[in-house]
C-alpha positions as CSV (number, residue, x, y, z in Angstrom):
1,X,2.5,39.0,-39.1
2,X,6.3,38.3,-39.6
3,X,8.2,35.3,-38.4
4,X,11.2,35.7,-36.3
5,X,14.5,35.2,-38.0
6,X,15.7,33.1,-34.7
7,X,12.7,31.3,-33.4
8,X,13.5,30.1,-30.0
9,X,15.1,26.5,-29.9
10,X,12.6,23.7,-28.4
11,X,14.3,22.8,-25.1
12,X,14.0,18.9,-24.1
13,X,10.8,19.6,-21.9
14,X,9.2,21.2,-24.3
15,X,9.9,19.1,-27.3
16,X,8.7,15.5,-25.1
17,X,5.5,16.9,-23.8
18,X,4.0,18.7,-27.3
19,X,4.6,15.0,-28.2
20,X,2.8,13.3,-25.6
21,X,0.0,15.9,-25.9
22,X,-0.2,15.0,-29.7
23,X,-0.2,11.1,-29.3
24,X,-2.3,11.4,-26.4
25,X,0.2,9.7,-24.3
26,X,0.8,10.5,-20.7
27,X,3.9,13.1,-20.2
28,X,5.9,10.7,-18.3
29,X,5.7,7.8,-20.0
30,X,7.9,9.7,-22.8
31,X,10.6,9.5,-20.4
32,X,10.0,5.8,-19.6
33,X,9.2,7.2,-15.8
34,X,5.6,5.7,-16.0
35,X,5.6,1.9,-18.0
36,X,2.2,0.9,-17.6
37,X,3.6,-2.5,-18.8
38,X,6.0,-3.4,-15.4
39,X,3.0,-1.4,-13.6
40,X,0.4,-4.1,-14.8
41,X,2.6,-7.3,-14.2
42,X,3.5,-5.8,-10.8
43,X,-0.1,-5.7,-10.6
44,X,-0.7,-8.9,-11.5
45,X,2.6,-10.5,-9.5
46,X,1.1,-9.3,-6.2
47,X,-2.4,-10.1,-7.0
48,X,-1.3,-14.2,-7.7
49,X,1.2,-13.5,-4.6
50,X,-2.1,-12.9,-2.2
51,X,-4.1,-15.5,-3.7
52,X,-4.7,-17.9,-0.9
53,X,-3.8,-21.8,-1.6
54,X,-6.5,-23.9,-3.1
55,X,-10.6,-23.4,-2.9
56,X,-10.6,-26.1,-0.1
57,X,-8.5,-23.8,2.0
58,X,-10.4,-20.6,1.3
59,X,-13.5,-22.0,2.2
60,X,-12.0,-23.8,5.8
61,X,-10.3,-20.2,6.3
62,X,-14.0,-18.7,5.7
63,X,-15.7,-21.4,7.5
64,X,-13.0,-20.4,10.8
65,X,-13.9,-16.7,10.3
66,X,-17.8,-17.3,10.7
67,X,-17.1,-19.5,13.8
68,X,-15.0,-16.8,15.3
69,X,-17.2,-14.2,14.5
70,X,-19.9,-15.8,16.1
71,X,-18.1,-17.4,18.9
72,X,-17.3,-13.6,20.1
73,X,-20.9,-12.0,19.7
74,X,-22.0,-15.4,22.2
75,X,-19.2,-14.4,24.4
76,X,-18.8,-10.4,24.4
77,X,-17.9,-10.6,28.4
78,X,-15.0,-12.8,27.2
79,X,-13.7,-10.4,24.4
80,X,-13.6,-7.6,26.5
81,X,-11.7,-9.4,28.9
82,X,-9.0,-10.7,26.5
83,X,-8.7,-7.1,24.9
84,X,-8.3,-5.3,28.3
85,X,-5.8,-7.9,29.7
86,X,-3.9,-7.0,26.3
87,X,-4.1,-3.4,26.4
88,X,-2.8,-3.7,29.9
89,X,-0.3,-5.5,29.0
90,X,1.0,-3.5,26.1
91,X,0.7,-0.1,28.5
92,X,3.4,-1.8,31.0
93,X,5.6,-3.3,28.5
94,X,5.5,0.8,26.6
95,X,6.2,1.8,30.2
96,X,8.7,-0.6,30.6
97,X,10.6,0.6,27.4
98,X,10.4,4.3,28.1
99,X,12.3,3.4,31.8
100,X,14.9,1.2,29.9
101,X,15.8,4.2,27.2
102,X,15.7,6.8,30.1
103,X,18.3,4.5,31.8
104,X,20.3,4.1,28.8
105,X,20.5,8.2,28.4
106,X,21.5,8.7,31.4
């Protein structure tokens, strides 16, 4: 088999991912698109970000949670009431808005 005299040129594409496939690295990270460093200490940022206080707190917060959770299965009657009132109240003030912008088109 003969070799061409002109072998076609490697475009920048080309060239970047034969690399990555050789280093076994991920296509994008050649181009700095994907930087699994800034990824991880995002990562981490958001992770210490949501941490909540001290263990003291965590355990009042799940200490509220189990009284709450309980407090509404005792008092089911209650928690439907409060949720209808709510939904009630959140249909007239949608209602309410939908007047006001027809008002303000007009």
């Amino acid at each position: 088999m003969e070799r061409d005299e002109n072998p076609a040129p490697i475009d920048f594409i080309t060239f970047p991912a034969c690399f990555a496939i050789l280093f076994h690295l991920p296509f994008f990270s050649v181009y700095g698109i994907i930087n699994t460093r800034n990824r991880n200490n995002i990562n981490n940022t958001k992770a210490l970000m949501t941490q909540k206080g001290t263990s003291m707190e965590n355990k009042a917060a799940a200490a509220r949670r189990k009284y709450m959770k309980e407090w509404r299965k005792r008092n089911r009657d209650r928690v439907k009431a409060y949720n209808e009132r709510y939904w009630n109240r959140k249909a007239e003030e949608a209602e309410a808005d939908t007047e006001e912008q027809e008002k303000g088109s007009e």
